[in-house]
N, C-alpha and C positions, 0 to 999 in steps of 0.2 A: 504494500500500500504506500509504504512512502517515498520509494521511487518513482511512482506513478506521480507527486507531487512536483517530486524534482524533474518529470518527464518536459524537456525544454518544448514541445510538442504540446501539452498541457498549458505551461507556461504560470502556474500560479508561484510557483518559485524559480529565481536564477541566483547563478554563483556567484560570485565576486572574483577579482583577481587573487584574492587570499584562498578562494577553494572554499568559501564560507556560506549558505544557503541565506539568502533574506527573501521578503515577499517582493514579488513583481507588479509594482505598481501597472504599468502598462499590459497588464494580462486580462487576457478573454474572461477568465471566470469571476462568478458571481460572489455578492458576500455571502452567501449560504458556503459556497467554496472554500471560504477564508476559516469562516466559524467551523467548520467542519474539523479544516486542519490545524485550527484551535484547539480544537475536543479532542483531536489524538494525541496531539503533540502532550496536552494537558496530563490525559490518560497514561500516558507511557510515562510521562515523570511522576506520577502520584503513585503509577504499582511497579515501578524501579525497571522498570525495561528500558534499552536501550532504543533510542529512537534514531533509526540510521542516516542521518543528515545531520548534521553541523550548521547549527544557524550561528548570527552574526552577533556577538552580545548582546545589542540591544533588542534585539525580537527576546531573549530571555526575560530580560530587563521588565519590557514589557506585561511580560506572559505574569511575573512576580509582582505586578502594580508599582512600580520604580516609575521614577522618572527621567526620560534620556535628557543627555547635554549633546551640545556640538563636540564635546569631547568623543560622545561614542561616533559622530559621521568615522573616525579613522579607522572602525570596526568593519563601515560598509566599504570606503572610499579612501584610502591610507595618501594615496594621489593627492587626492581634492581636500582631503586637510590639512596637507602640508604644507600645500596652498594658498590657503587662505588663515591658516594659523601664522 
């Protein structure tokens, strides 16, 4: 199942140049799509299973009710914060 997320064909997730999964803004799927891979993502951390994808800090961050900084863009984008840091 969560290959299928990371399926760039799919398209609700892409990598980063770090090899790091975050959500694809620009993708076809719906928010039912998004909540969905919320609920598993959610699920596999709450009964200690491995969830085979590598997201970007802040989608954890998230997922834990945290707050992101522009500190975390260098999670998504290590380039574009260097940049403008």
């Amino acid at each position: 199942m969560a290959v299928e997320f990371a399926n760039p064909e799919r398209g609700i997730l892409k990598v980063t140049d770090e090899g790091l999964a975050e959500l694809n803004s620009q993708s076809e799927a719906t928010e039912k799509d998004f909540q969905f891979l919320g609920t598993v993502v959610s699920f596999a951390l709450e009964v200690g299973e491995v969830f085979p994808v590598t997201f970007v800090p802040s989608f954890y961050k998230l997922l834990l009710g945290q707050s992101i900084s522009f500190n975390d863009l260098e999670g998504v984008d290590a380039l574009l914060y260097r940049n403008m840091n």
